[in-house]
N, C-alpha and C positions, 0 to 999 in steps of 0.2 A: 476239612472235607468229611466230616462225621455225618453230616445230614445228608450227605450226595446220597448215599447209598439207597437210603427208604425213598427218599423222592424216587428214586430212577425205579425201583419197585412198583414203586404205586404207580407211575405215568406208564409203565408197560403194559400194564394188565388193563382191561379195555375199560372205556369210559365211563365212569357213572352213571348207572340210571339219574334223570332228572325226574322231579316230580312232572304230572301233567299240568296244567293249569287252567284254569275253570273251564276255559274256552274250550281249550281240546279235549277234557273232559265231556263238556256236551257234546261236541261232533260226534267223537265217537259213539254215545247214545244213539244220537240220531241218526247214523249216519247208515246203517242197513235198513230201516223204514224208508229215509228218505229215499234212497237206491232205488228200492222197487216201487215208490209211490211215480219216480220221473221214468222208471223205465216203462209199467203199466201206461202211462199218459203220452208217452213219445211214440210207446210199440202201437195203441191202438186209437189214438186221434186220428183225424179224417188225414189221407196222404196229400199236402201243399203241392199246388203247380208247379211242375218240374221239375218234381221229387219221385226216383225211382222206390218202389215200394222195398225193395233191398236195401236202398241207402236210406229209408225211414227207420227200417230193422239196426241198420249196425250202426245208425248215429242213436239209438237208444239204447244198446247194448255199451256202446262207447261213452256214455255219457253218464248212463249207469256206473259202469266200472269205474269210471272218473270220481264220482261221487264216492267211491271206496276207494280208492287208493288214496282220494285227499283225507275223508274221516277216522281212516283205520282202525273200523271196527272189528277188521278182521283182517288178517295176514296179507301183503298183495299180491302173494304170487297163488296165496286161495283163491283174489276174486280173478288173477288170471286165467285161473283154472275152469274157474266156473266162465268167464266172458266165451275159451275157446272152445267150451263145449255148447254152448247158446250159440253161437254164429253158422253151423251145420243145422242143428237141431231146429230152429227157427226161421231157416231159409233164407239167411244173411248173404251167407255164402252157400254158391250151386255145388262144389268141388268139397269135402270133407279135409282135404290137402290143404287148402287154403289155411287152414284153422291149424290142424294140427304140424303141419312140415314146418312150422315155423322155429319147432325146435331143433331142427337139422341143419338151420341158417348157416354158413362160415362165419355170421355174425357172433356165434356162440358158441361156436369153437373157439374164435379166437379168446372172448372172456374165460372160456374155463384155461385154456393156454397160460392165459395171465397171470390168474389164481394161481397155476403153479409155479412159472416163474417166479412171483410175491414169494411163496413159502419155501422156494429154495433159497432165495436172497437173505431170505430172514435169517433162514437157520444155517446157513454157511457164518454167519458176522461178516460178510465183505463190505455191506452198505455202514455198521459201525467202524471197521479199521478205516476207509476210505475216509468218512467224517472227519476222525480224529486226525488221520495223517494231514489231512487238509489243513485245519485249525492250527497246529503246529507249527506245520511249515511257511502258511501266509497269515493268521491271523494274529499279527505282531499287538492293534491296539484294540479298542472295543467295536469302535465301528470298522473294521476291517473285516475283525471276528467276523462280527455282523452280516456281512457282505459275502465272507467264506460261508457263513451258514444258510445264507441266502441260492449262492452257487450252490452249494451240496443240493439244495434242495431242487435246485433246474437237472443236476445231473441225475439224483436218485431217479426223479419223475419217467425217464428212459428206460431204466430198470425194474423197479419197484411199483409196478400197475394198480397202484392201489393208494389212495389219500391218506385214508387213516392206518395204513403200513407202515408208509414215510413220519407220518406225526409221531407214531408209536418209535420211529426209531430216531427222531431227532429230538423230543423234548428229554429225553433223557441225559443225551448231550448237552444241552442249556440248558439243564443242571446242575451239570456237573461246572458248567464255566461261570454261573450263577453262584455259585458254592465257592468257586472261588474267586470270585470276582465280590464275595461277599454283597450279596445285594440279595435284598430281604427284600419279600414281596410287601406293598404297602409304602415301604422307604425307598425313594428315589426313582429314575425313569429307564433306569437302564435295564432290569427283567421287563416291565412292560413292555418296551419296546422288540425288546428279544422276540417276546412270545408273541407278540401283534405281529410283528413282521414273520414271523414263525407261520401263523395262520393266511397271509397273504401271500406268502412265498410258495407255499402249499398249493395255493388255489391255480394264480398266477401262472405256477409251473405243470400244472395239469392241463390249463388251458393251452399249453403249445405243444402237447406231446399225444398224440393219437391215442395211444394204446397206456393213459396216464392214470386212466380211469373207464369206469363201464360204460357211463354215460356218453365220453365221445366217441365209442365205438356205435354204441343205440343211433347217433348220431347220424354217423358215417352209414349205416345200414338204411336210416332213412334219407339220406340224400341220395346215395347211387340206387334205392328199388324206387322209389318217389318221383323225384325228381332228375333221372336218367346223367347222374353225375359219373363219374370216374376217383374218387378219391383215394387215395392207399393214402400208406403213413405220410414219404416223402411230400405228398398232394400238402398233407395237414399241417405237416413239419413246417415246411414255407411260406406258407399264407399264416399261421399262426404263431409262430413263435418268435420273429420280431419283433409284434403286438405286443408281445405276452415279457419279451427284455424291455424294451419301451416303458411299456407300463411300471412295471418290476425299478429300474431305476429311477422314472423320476419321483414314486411314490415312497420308495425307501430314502430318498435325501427329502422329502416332505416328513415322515416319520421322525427324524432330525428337528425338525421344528417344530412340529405337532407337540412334543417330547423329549425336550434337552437333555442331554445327558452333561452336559457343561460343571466343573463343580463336582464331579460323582466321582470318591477313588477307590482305592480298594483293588487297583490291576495289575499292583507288580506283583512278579513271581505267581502268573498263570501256567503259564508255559509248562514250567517243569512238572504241575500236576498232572496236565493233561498228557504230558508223556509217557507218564507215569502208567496213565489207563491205555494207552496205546501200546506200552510195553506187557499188561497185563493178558494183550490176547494171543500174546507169544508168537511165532513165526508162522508164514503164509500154512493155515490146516489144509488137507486134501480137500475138503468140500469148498475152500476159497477159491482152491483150483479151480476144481469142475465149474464153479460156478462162473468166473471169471471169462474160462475157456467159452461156456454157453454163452456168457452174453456178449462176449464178444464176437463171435457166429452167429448171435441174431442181428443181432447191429450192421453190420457188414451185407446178408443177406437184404433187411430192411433198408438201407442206403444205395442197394445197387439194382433196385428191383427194376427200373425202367431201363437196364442198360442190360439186364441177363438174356433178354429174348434176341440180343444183337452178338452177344457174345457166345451162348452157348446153343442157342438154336430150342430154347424154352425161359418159362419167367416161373419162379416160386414163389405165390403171392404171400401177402402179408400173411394171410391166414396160415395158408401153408409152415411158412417159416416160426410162426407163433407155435405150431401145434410142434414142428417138430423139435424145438428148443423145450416145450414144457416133456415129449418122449426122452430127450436125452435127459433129462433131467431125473426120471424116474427110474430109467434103462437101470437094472443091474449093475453092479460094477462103475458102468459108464458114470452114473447120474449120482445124486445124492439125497434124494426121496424115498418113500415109501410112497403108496396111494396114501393110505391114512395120513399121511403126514402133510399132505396136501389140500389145503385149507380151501377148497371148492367152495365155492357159496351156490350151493343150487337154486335156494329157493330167489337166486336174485336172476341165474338161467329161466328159471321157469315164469319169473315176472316179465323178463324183456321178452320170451316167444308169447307170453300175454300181450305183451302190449304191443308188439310188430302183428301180432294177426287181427286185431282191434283195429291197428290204424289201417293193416293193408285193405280190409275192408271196408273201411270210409274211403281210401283214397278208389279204390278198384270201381266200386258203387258211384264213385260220385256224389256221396254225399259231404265232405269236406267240401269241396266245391264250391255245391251250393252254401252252405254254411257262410263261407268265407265273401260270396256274392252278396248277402244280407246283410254282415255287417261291412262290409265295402261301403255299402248302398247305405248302411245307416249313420256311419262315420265321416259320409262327402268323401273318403280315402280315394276313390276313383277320379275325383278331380284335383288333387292333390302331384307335385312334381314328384317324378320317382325318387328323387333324392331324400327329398322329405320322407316318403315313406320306408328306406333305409334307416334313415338314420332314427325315426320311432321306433323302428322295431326292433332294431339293436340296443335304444336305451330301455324298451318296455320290455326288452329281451336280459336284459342285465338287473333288472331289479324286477325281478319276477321272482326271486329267489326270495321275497319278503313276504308270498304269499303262500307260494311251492315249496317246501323245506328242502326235498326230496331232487337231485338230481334226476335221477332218472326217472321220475313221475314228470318233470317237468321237460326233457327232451321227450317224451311222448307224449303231450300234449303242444307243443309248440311246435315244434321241430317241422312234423307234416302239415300241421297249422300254416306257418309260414311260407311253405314249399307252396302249398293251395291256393295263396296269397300274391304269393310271387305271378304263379299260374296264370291267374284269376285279371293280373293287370297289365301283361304281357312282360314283366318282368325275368330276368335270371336267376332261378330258384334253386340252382345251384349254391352261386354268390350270396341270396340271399341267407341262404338258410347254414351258409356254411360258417358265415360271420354270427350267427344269431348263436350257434353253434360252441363259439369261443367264448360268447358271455356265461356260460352257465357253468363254467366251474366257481363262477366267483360267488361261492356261498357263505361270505364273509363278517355280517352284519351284525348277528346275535350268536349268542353262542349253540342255541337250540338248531340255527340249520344245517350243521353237519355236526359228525362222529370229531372231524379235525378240532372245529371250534371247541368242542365241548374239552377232549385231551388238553388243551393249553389251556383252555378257561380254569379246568382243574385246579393248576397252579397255583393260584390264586395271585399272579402277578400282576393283572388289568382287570377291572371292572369292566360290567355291560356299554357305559356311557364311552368309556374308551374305545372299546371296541366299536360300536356305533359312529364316534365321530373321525375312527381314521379311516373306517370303510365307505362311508360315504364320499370323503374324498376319494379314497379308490375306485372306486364303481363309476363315480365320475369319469375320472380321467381314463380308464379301463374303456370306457363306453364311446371316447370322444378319440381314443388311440384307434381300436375296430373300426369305428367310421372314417377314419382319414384312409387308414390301411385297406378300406374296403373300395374306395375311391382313385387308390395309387399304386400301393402294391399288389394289390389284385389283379389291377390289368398288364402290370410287368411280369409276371407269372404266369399269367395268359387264363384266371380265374374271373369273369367277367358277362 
């Protein structure tokens, strides 16, 4: 176990810069010219047959910012800043509110709620004893491990509201059982497969937990203002995370084949290291408490939310219960934060009220609308069976992640897209957009499109091409599980 140590070092501390490569290198060049050559040519071309001159304004202010958030020549919660000051200024939007109240959403309470949650979990160590205690007690062979480390990763995802939180606290763990499992990266399949399934378990497990990630909250924000849905957690919980086991299993006993591990030893006498580390973080600390104690009162709160207005004569919505577990968490005495200690990502609050007042303005204007009428209309989509165009938009919804790097750029550009879509064919744009919804954590493919991939890529235990050819199977079968589940279990839940 001599090498655990630096490994688990260096996977802690956040990702390595990647270089750019050529290609993003030029966008980014180009990528503020082109911004305002299409926003000049949207804002002041002659206004199309029924096109309100406001949805001319904010599908060019939207299309603009689009153009920046994919090029990133500049920060995106800059070009959010600049979109929500354009959209009053330019007579996008009649109300100033429109533009600016967006940062008052409960959408973004409940993110910053999260954030604190993530930074209590962290620094309590509950999500590493839990890990470890896990591993010991069921993870007798390697695929078991496997499988325990697969679970940790469904149960972190409830806690831990943040991807590359969970990455950062479990590749250090498969390390340590990599270390002693003796398996060298390069030699044999068993770290690969570790870390590939590490990175899909990840995704997988984001996708069935609401509040897993920012993205499916942005999400959630545009389905209930958009498209007049109802979603809380429990809504997400159900319609998603059967999908999200489904997939998760049969893609991990594919991983198996993909990747034998047949032939590979090096696994007696794990156990007792791992205990080892499990003994080193000494008995339950007071911050395990507290933390323990919170999340088990958000969980509780979040699981009974549809039954509180019968029992106690009120409901404490999701939001609610988010903000008030990241309060107890900071509370004096009560909590185990500071403010500072609390790893806030503002500038990712200030991007999503950028890009909820961008889109409420296309959708408010009626310009998505129309939008989504032209390419209906250029597509044949309009003569097409509604099934069919489910199940396109779920696979074109699942691998859109090869174009979008960006989670959250890409729920704010699809997301209301779909919802318009849905609209536009007399469809349920709830259903639709709720399943389109579940494909987009799966950012699995390379290792440039997330913070996660890049953490395990680190390792150095699997190559790109590995990575590419197990995810493609997943995304697959990810893509073809959502469209059965959107056809079956949907309407046994009464999402339809």
């Amino acid at each position: 176990m001599t090498d655990a140590v630096p490994n688990m070092k260096q996977a802690s501390n956040e990702p390595p810069v990647q270089p750019k490569s050529r290609f993003e290198q030029v966008l980014k060049m180009v990528g503020i010219p082109l911004a305002v050559l299409v926003f000049f040519i949207l804002f002041f071309m002659p206004t199309p047959a029924g096109l309100a001159p406001e949805a001319q304004k904010s599908i060019a202010i939207f299309t603009s910012a689009l153009v920046l958030w994919i090029t990133t020549p500049i920060p995106i919660y800059l070009t959010s800043i600049i979109s929500i000051l354009l959209l009053p200024l330019t007579g996008a939007v009649k109300d100033q509110e429109t533009a600016f109240g967006t940062l008052g959403y409960d959408v973004i309470w409940l993110m910053v709620s999260a954030f604190v949650l993530t930074s209590a979990i962290m620094k309590s160590n509950l999500g590493r004893r839990l890990s470890l205690w896990m591993i010991t007690k069921f993870g007798k062979t390697p695929k078991r491990t496997m499988l325990v480390l697969v679970l940790i990763n469904f149960i972190l995802a409830f806690f831990v509201p943040s991807t590359t939180a969970r990455a950062t606290l479990m590749v250090p763990i498969c390390l340590i059982l990599l270390d002693i499992y003796k398996s060298i990266p390069g030699r044999g399949n068993l770290g690969k497969l570790m870390m590939l399934q590490g990175v899909q378990a990840d995704a997988i497990a984001t996708s069935g937990v609401m509040t897993a990630t920012a993205g499916n909250i942005i999400a959630v924000g545009f389905i209930n203002e958009q498209a007049g849905g109802h979603i809380g957690y429990m809504d997400w919980l159900l319609a998603s995370m059967p999908a999200a086991i489904i997939t998760m299993l049969i893609t991990f006993f594919i991983g198996f084949k993909l990747f034998s591990i047949k032939g590979e030893t090096g696994f007696d006498n794990a156990m007792s290291t791992l205990k080892d580390e499990l003994k080193k973080l000494g008995s339950f600390s007071l911050n395990e408490k507290k933390a323990t104690i919170i999340f088990i009162l958000t969980v509780i709160l979040w699981a009974t939310g549809d039954y509180q207005k019968g029992w106690f004569g009120f409901e404490i919505s999701t939001e609610q219960t988010a903000v008030l577990a990241a309060l107890f968490c900071l509370m004096p005495r009560i909590g185990l934060l500071t403010w500072k200690e609390a790893n806030i990502k503002w500038e990712l609050m200030i991007f999503a009220a950028g890009a909820y007042a961008v889109g409420n303005a296309l959708d408010k204007s009626k310009g998505a609308e129309w939008i989504i009428k032209k390419v209906i209309a250029g597509l044949g989509m309009e003569s097409m069976s509604h099934v069919w165009v489910y199940i396109i938009v779920i696979f074109l919804s699942m691998y859109s992640h090869l174009i979008f790097t960006s989670k959250t750029v890409r729920v704010t550009i699809l997301i209301p897209a779909f919802i318009a879509l849905a609209k536009s064919l007399g469809m349920d744009p709830v259903a639709l957009a709720l399943a389109s919804a579940m494909t987009l954590t799966y950012t699995i493919t390379l290792p440039p499109h997330s913070k996660v991939n890049t953490i395990y890529f680190s390792t150095g235990y699997f190559t790109v091409l590995d990575q590419v050819k197990y995810a493609i199977v997943t995304c697959f079968i990810g893509a073809v599980v959502i469209s059965i589940s959107l056809f079956t279990w949907f309407k046994v839940i009464g999402i339809s």
